[in-house]
DSSP file (Angstrom, degrees, kcal/mol; ACC not computed):
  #  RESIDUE AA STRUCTURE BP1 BP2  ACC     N-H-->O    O-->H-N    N-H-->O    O-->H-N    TCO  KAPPA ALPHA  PHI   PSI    X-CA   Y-CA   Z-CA
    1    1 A X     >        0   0    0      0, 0.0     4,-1.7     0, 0.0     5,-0.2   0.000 360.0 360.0 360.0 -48.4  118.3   63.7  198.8
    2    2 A X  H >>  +     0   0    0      2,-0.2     4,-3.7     3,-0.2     3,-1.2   0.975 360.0  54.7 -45.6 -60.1  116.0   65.2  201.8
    3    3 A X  H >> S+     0   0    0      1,-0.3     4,-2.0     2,-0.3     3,-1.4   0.842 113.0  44.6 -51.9 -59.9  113.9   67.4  198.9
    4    4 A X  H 3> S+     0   0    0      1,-0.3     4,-1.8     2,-0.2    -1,-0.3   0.634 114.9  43.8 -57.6 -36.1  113.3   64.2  197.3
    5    5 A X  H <X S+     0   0    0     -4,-1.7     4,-0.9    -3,-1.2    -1,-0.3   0.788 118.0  46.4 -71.8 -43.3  112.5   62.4  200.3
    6    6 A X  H XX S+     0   0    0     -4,-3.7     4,-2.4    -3,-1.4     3,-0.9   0.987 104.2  64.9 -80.7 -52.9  110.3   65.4  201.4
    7    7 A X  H 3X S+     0   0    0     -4,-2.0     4,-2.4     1,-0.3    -2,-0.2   0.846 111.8  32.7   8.9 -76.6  108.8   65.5  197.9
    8    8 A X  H 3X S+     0   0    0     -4,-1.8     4,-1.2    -5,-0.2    -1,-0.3   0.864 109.6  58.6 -91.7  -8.5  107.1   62.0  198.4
    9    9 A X  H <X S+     0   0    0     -4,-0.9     4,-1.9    -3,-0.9    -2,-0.2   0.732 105.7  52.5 -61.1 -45.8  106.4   62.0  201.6
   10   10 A X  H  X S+     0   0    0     -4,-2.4     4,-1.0     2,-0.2     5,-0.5   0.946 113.8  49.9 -69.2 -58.6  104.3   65.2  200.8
   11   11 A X  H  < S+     0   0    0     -4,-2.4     4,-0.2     1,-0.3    -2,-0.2   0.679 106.6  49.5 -46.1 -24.0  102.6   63.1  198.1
   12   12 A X  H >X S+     0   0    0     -4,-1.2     3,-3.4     2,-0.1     4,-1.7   0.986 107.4  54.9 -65.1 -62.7  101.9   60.5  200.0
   13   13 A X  H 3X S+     0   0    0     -4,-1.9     4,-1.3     1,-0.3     5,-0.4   0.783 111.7  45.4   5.4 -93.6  100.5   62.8  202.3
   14   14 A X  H 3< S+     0   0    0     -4,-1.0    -1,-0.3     1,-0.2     4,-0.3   0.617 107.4  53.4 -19.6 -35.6   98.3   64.1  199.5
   15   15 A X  H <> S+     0   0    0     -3,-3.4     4,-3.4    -5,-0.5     3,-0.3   0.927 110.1  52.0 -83.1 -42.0   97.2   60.8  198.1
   16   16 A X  H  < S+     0   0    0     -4,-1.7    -2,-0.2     1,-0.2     3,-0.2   0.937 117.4  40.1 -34.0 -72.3   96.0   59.8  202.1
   17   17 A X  T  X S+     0   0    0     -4,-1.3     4,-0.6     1,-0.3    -1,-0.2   0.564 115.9  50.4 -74.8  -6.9   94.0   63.1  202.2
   18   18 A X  T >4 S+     0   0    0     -5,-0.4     3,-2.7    -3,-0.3     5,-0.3   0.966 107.5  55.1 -89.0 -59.6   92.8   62.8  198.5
   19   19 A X  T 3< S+     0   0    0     -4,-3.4     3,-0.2     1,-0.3    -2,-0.2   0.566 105.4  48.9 -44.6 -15.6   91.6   59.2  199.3
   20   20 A X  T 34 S+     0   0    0     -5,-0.3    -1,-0.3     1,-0.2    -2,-0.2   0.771  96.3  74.0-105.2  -8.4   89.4   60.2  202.2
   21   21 A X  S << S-     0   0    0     -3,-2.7    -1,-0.2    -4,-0.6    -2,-0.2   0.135 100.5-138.6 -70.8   6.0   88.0   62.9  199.8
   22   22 A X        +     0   0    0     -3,-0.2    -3,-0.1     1,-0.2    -2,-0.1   0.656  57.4 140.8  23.1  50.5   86.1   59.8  198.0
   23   23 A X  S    S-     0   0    0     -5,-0.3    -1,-0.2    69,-0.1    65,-0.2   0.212  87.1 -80.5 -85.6  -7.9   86.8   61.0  194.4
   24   24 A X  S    S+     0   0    0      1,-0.4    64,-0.7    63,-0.1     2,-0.3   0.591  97.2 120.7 109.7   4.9   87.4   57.0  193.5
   25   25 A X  E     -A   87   0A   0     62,-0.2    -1,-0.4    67,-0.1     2,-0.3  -0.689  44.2-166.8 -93.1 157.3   90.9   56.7  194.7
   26   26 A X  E     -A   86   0A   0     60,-1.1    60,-1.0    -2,-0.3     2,-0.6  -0.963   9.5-175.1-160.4 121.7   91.4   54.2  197.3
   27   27 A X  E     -A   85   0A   0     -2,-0.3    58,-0.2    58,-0.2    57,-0.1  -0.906  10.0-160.7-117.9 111.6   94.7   53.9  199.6
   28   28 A X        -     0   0    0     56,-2.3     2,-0.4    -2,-0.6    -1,-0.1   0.499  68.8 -16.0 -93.4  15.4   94.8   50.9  202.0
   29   29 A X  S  > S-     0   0    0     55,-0.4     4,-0.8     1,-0.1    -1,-0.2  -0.962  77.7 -89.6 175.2-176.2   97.3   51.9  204.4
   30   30 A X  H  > S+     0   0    0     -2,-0.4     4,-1.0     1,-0.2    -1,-0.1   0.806 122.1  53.6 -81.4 -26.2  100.3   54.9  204.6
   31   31 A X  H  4 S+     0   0    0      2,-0.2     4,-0.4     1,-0.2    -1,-0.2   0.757 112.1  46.2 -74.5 -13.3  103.3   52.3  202.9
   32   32 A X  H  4 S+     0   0    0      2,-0.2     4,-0.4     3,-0.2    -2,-0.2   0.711 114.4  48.6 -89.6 -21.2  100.8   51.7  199.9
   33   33 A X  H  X S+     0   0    0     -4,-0.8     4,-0.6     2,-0.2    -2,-0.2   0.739 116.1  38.9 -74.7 -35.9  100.3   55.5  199.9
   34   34 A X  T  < S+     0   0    0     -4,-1.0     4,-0.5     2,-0.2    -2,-0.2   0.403 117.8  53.5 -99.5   3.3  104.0   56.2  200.0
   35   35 A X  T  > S+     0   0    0     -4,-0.4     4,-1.9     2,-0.2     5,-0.2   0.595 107.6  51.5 -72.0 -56.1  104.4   53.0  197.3
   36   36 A X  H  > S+     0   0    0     -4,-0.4     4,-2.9     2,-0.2    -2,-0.2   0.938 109.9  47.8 -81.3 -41.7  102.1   54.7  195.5
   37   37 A X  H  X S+     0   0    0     -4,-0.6     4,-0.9     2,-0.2     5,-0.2   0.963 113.8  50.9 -51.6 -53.9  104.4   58.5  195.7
   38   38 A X  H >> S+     0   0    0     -4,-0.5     4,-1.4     1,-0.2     3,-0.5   0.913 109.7  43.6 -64.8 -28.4  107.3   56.7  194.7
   39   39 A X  H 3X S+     0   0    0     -4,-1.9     4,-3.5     1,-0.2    -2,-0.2   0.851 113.6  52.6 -89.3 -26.9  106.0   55.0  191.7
   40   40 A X  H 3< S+     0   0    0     -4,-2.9    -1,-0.2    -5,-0.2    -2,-0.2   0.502 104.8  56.2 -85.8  11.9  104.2   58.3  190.5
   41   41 A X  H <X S+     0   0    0     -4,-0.9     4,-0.7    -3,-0.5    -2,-0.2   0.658 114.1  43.9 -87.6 -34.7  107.4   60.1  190.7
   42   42 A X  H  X S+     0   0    0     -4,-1.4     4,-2.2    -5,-0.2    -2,-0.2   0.871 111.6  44.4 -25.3 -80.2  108.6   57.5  188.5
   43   43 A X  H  <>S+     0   0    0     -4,-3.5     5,-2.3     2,-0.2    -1,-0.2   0.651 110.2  56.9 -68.4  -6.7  106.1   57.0  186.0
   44   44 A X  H  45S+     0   0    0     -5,-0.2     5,-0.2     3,-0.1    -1,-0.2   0.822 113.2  41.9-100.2 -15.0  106.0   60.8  185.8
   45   45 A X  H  <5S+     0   0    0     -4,-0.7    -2,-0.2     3,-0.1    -3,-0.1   0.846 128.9  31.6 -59.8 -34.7  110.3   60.7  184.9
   46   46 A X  T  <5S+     0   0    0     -4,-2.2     4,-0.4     2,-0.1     3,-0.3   0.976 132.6  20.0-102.3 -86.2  109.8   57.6  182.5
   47   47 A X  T >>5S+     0   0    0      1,-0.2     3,-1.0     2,-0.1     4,-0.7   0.858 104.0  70.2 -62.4 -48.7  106.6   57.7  180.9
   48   48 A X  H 3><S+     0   0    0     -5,-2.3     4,-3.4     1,-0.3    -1,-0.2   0.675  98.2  56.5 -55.0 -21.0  104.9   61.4  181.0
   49   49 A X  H 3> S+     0   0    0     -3,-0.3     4,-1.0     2,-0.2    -1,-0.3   0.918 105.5  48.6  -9.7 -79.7  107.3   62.7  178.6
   50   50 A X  H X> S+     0   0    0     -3,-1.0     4,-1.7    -4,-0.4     3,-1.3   0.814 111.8  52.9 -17.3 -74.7  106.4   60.1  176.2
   51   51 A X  H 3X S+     0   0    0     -4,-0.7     4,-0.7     1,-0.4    -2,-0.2   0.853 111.2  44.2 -53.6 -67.7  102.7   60.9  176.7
   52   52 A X  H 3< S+     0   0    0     -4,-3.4    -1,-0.4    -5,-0.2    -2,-0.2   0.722 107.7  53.5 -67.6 -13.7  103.0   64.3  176.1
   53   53 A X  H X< S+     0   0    0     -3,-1.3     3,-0.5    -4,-1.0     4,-0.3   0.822 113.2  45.9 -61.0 -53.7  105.1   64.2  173.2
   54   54 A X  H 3< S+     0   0    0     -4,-1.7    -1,-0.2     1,-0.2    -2,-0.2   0.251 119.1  44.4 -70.5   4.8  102.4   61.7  171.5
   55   55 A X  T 3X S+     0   0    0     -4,-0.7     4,-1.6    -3,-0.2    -1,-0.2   0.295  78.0 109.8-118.2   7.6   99.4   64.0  172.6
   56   56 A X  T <4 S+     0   0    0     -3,-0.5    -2,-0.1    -5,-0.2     5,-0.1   0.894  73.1  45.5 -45.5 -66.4  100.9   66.8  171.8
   57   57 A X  T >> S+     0   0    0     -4,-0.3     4,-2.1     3,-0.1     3,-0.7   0.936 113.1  56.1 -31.9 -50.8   98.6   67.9  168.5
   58   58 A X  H 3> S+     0   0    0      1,-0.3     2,-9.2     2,-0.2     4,-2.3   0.938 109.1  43.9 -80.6 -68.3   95.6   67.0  170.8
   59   59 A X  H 3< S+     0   0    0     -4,-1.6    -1,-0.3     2,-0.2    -2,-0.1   0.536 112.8  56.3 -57.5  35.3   96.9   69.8  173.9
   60   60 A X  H X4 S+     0   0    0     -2,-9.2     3,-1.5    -3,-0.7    -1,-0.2   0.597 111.8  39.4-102.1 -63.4   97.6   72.3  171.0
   61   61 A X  H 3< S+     0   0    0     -4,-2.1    -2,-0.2     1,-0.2    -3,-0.1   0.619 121.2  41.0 -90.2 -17.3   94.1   71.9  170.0
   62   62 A X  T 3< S-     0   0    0     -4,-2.3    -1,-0.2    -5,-0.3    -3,-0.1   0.408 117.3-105.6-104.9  12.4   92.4   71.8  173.6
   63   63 A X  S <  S-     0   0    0     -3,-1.5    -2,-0.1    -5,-0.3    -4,-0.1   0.490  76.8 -50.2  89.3  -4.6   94.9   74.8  175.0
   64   64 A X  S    S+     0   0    0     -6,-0.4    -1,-0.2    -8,-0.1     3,-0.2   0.736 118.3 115.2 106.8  18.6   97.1   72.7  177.0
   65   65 A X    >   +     0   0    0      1,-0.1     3,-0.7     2,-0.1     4,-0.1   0.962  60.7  74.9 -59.2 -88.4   93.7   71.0  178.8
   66   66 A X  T 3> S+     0   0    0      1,-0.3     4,-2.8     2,-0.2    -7,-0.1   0.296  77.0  68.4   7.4 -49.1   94.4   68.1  177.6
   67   67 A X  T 34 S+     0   0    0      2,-0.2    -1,-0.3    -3,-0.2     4,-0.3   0.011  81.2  74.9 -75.7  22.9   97.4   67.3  180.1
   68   68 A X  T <> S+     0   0    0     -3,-0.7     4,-2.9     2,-0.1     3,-0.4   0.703 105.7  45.3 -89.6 -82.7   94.8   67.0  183.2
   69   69 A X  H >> S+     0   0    0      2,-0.2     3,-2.9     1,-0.2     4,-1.4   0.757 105.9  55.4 -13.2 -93.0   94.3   63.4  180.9
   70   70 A X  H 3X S+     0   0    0     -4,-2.8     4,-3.6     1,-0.3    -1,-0.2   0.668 113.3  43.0 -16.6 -74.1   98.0   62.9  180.6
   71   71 A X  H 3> S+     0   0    0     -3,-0.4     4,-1.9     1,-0.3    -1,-0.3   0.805 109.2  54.3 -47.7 -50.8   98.0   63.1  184.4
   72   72 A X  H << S+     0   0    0     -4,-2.9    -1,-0.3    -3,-2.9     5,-0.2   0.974 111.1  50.9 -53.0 -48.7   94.8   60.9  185.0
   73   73 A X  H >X S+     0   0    0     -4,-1.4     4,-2.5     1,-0.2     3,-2.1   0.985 104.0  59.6 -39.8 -62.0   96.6   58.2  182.9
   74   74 A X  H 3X S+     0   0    0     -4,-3.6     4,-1.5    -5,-0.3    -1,-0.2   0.871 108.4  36.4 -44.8 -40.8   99.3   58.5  184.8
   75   75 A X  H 3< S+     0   0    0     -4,-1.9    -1,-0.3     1,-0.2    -2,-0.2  -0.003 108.1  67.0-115.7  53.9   97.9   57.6  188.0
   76   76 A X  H <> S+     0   0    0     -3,-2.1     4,-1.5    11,-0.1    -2,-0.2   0.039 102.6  52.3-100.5 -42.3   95.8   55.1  186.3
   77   77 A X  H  < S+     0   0    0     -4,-2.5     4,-0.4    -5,-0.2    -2,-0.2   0.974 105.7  46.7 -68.1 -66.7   99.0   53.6  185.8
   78   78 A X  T >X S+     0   0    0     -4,-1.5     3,-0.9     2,-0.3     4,-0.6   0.780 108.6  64.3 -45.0 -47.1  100.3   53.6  189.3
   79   79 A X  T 34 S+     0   0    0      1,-0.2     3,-0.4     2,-0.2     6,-0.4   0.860 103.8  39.2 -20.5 -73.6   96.9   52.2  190.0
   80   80 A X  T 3< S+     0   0    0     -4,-1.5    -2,-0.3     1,-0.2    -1,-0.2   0.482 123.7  45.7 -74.2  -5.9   97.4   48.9  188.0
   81   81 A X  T <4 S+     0   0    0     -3,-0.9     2,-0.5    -4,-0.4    -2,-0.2   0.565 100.0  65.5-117.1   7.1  101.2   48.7  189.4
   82   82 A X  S >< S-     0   0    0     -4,-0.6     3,-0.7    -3,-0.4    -1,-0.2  -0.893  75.7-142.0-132.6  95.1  100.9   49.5  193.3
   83   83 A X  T 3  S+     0   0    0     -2,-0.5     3,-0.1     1,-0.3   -48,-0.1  -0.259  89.1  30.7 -46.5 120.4   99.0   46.9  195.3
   84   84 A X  T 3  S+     0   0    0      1,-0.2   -56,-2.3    -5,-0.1   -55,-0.4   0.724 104.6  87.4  95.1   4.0   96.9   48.4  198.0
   85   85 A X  E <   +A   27   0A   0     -3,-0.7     2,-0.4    -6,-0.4    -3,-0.3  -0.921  58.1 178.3-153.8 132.2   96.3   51.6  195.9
   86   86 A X  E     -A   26   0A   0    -60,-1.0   -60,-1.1    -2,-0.2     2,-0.4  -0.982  15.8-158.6-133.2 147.1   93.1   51.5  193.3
   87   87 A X  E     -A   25   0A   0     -2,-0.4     2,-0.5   -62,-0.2   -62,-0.2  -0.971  11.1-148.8-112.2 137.1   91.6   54.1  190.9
   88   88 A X        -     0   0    0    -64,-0.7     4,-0.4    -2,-0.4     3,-0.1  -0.742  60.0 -31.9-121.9  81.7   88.4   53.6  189.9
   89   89 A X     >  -     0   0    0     -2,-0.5     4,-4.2     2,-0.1     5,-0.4   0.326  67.4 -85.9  86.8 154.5   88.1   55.0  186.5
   90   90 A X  H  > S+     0   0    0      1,-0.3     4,-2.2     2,-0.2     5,-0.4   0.859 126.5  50.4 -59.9 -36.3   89.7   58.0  184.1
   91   91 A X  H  > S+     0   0    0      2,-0.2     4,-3.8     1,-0.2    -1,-0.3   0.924 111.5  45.5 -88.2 -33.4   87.5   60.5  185.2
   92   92 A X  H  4 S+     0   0    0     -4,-0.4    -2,-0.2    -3,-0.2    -1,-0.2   0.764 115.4  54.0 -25.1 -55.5   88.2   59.6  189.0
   93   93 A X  H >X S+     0   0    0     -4,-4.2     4,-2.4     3,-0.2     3,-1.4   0.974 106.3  46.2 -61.9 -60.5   91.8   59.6  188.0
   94   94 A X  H 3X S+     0   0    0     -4,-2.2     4,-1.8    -5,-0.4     5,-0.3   0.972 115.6  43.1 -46.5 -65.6   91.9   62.9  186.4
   95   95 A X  H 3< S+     0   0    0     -4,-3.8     4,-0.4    -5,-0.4    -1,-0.3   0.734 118.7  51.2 -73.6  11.4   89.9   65.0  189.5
   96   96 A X  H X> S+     0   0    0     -3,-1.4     4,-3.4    -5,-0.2     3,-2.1   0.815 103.6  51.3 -87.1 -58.5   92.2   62.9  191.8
   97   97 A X  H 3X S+     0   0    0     -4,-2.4     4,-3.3     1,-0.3    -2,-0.1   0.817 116.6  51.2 -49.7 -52.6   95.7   63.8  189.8
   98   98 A X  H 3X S+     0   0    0     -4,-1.8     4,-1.9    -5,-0.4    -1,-0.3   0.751 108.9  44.6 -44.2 -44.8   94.2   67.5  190.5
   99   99 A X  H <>>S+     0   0    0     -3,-2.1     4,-2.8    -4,-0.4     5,-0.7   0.828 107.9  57.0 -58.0 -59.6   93.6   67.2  193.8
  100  100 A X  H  X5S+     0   0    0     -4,-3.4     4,-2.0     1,-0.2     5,-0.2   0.947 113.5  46.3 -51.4 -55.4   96.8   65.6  194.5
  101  101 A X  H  X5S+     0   0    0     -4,-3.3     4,-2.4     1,-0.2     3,-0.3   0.782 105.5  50.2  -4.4 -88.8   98.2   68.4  193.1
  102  102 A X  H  X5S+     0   0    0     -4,-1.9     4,-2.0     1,-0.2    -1,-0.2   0.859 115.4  46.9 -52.4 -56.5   96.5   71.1  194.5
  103  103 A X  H  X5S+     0   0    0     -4,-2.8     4,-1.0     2,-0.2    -1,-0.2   0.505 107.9  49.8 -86.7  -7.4   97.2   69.7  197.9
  104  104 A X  H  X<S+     0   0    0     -4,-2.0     4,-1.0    -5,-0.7    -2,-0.2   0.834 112.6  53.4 -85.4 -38.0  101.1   68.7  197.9
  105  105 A X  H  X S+     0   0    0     -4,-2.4     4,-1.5    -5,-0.2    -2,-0.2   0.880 108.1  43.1 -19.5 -65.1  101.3   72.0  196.6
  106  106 A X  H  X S+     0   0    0     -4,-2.0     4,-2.0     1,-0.2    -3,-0.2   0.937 115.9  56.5 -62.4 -47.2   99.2   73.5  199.9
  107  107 A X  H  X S+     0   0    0     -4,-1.0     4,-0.9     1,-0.2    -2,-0.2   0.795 107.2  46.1 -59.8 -22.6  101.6   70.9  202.1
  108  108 A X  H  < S+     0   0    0     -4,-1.0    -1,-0.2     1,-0.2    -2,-0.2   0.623 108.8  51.3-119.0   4.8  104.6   72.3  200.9
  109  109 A X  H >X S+     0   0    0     -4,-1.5     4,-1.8    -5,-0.2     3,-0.7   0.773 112.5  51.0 -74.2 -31.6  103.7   75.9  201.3
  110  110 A X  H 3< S+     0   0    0     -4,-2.0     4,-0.5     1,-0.2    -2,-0.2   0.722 110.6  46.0 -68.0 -24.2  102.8   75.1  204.6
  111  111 A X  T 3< S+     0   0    0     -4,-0.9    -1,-0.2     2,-0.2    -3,-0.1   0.380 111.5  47.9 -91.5  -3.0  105.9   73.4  205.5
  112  112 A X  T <4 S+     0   0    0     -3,-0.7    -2,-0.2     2,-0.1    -3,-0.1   0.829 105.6  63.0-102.9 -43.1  108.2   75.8  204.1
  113  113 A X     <        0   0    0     -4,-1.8    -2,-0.2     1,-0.3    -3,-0.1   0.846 360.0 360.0 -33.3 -47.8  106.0   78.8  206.2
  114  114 A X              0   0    0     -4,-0.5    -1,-0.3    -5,-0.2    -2,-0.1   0.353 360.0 360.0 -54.8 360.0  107.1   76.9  209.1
């Protein structure tokens, strides 16, 4: 239960510091940020599955690319369901999803270093 807890908590984390990075995401406070962790840990149990299963042909044919998209969708999604957290277009979404990435990733090498 802690990993899970620590898990979004780093993602929120991420989505704060991605949001001040002015890529088109937009976070209006730290429970809409950690609103916004829980619900893309969600949608990424529920839905991404789906999504990749139905894009599958098209990330054959772009090398597995293709799932940077998936990923933009995805918090495009979260977007339209988490009040207080906005995306401002697919392409926004996609180099945010990266970002988030790349920098819950960096938080939780750093926390484990510790």
């Amino acid at each position: 239960m802690t990993g899970l807890l620590a898990t979004w908590l780093f993602r929120a984390a991420a989505i704060l510091v991605v949001s001040y990075l002015g890529v088109g995401v937009s976070v209006r406070g730290v429970g809409a940020a950690v609103l916004a962790a829980v619900a893309l840990s969600l949608v990424d149990l529920v839905v991404r599955p789906l999504l990749i299963l139905l894009t599958l042909p098209v990330s054959v044919l772009t090398f597995g690319l293709f799932i940077f998209v998936v990923n933009g969708i995805m918090l495009l999604i979260v977007g339209a369901l988490v009040p207080g957290f906005t995306v401002r277009g697919v392409g926004a979404a996609v180099v945010a999803s990266i970002l988030i990435g790349i920098v819950g990733t960096a938080l939780e090498w750093a926390f484990r270093l510790l």
